[in-house]
N, C-alpha and C positions, 0 to 999 in steps of 0.2 A: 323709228328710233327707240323707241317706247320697247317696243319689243328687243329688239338690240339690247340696247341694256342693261332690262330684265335679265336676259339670259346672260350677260356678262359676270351680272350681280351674284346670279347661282353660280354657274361655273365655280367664281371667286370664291362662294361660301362652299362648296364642294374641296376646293383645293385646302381651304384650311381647314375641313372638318379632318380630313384623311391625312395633313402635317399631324394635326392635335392627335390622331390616333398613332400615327408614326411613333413621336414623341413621347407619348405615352406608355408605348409598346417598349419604349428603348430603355422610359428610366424602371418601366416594372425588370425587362431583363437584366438591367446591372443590378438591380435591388438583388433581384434571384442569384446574381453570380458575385454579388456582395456574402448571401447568405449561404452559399455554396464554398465559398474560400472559408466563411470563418469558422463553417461543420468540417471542415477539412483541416484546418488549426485545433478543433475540438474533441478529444475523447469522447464517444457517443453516453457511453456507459458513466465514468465519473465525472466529466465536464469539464475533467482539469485540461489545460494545452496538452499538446501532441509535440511531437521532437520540432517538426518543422517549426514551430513558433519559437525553440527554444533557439534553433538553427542562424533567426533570422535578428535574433536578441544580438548574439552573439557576434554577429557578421556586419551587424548596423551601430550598436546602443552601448557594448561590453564594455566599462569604465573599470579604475584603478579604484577595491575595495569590496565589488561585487565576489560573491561567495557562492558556491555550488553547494545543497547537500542532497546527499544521496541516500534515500530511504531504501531500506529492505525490509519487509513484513519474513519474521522469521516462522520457518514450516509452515508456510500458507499452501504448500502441496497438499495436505494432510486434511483442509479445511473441504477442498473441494472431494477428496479421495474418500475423508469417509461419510459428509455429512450432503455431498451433491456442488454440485455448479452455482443452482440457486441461492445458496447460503453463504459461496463463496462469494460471486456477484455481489451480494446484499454487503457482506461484513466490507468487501472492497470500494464498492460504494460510499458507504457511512465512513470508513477509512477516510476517502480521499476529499469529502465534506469537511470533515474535522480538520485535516492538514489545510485547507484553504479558508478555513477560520482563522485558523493559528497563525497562519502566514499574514494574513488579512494583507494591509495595502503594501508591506514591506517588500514583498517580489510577488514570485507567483508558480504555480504547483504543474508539473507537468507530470504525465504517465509515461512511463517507459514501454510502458508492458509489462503484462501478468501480473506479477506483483510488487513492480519495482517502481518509484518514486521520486524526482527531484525537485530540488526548490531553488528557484536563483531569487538568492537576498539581493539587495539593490543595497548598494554602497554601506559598508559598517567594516567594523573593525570583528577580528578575528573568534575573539571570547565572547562577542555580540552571538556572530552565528553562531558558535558552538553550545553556546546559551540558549537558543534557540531550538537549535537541532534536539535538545533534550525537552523542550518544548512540544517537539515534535512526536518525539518517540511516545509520551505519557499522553498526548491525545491520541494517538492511534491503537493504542494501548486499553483506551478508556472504551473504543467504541465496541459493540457486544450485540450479537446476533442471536434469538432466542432459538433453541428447537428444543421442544417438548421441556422438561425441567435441564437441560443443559443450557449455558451461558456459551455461547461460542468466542473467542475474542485469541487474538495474536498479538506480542509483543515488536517491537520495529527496533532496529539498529539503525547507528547512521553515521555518515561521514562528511566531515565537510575539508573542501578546497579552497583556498584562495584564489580568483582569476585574475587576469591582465589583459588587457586590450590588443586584440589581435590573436590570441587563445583559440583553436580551434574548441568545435563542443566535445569530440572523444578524448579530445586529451584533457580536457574539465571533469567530464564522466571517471577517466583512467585516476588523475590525481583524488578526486572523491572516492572512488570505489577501494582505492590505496588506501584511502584512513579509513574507512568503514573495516577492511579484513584488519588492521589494524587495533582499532577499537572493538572486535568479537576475540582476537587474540588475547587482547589485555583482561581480557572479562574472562577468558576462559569458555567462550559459545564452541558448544558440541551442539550437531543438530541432534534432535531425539533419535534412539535405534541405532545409532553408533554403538552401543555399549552392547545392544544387542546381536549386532553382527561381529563383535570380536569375539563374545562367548557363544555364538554361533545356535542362538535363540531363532527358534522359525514360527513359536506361535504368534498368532494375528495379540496386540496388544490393545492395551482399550486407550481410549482417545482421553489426553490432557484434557478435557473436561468431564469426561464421565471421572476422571483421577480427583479433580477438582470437588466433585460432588458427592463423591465416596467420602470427602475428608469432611465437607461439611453434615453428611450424616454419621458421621465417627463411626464409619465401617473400617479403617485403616486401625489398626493396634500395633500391639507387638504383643508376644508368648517369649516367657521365661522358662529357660529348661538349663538344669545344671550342668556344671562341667565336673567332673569325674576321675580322678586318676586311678589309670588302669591297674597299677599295680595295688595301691592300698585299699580302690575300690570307695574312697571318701570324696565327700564335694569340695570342688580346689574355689570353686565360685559359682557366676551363672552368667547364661548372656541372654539381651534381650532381643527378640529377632523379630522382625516390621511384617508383620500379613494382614493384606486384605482378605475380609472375611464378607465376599457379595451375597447379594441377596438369593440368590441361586443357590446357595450352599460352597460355591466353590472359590478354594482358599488361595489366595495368590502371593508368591516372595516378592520380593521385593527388583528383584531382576526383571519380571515379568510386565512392572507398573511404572518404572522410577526410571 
C-alpha cells in the first residue's frame, strides 16, 4: 500500500510540475505576443504609433471635437541627400521626441512615413488645436542636429482637421492634408530650387546651413557699382548687389545661394 501510494503521490507531483510548466510557457507566450502587437503598433526608429494604432482609434474611440494635425518637415529630402541617412534619422528622431513632448497627454503622435507626422488631439475646440499645431511647428523647428560647425534643423508646416465619429482615417489625413497646402499657400512656401529651375540654374548649390553660417561669419555682403547713362556717360545712381564672398575665394549671386 505504502508503495502504491508513494508512487501515486509522484505521479500527482509529476502532473502538476508539467501543468505549472505548461502554464508558465502560455503566459511567457502571450507576454511575447503582447510585446509583438505593441512593436507592430510602434515606429521602431521614433517610437511614435504607426497608422494601425491610428486605424484602431478611429474605428473604436473617434469622439465629436477630436482634431487631426498633420505635420510636414519641410525639404527634409535635402537633409538626408546632402548630409547622409545618419543625420537624417537623428534630426527625425529628436523631431518626433519633441512633437510627443508637446503633445504630451492631450492625444498622441503617429508616423506616417519618411517625413510625415500626425497628431490626434483628443477632444478641444478648433483654435485649441490650431494653437497647438503652431506649438508643434516651433518645437520641431527648435530641434538641431550637429555636423562639423553646421547646425542642421528643418522648419515643419501643419494642418489641422476637425473629425466626427464614424470618419474614416484617409479622409481625416485628405481634410488635414487640405489645410496644410492651404496654410503653405497663404505663407507663400516655395520649396528651395524652384527659382532655380525656372532660370534654369544647374550648378550644385550650397545647403541652407552652410547659407546660415556664411551669414553668421558676415561672409554674405553686397558691392556697389554705379548706374550710368549711356548717352551723357554721368552716374544716374547706384545699386546694391548681395554676394557671397567664400572662403575659397569664390564669389556667389545671389540666384546661386537664395
Amino acid at each position: 500500500m505504502r508503495g502504491g501510494y508513494g508512487t501515486r503521490r509522484n505521479r500527482l507531483k509529476v502532473v502538476q510540475r508539467h501543468r505549472r510548466r505548461v502554464a508558465l510557457k502560455d503566459v511567457r507566450q502571450r507576454r511575447e505576443a503582447s510585446r509583438l502587437a505593441a512593436l507592430a503598433l510602434r515606429d521602431e526608429q521614433t517610437s511614435c504609433f504607426r497608422r494601425p494604432y491610428l486605424e484602431r482609434y478611429f474605428a473604436r474611440r473617434l469622439r465629436d471635437g477630436d482634431h487631426l494635425l498633420l505635420i510636414d518637415l519641410n525639404d527634409f529630402k535635402t537633409v538626408n541627400e546632402t548630409y547622409g541617412h545618419d543625420v537624417g534619422d537623428a534630426l527625425l528622431t529628436g523631431i518626433a521626441r519633441a512633437l510627443m513632448t508637446t503633445v504630451g497627454h492631450r492625444g498622441f503622435v503617429v508616423s506616417l512615413g519618411g517625413d510625415e507626422f500626425c497628431v490626434l488631439l483628443y477632444q478641444t475646440v478648433l483654435k485649441t488645436a490650431e494653437d497647438l499645431g503652431q506649438n508643434l511647428a516651433d518645437a520641431a523647428a527648435a530641434v538641431v542636429v550637429a555636423v562639423g560647425e553646421l547646425s542642421v534643423s528643418r522648419t515643419a508646416s501643419v494642418g489641422c482637421a476637425a473629425l466626427t465619429p464614424g470618419m474614416l482615417v484617409h479622409h481625416g489625413v485628405i481634410a488635414a492634408e487640405r489645410a496644410l497646402l492651404e496654410k503653405k499657400r497663404q505663407r507663400d512656401f516655395l520649396p528651395p530650387r524652384s527659382a532655380d529651375r525656372a532660370l534654369g540654374v544647374s550648378l550644385a548649390r550650397p545647403s541652407l546651413e552652410e547659407v546660415r553660417l556664411a551669414l553668421q561669419r558676415d561672409e554674405v555682403g553686397y558691392h556697389v557699382q554705379p548706374i550710368v547713362n549711356a548717352r551723357t556717360l554721368k552716374v544716374k545712381g547706384f545699386e546694391a548687389l548681395i554676394r557671397w564672398e567664400r572662403p575659397n575665394g569664390e564669389i556667389l549671386g545671389p540666384a546661386l545661394f537664395l
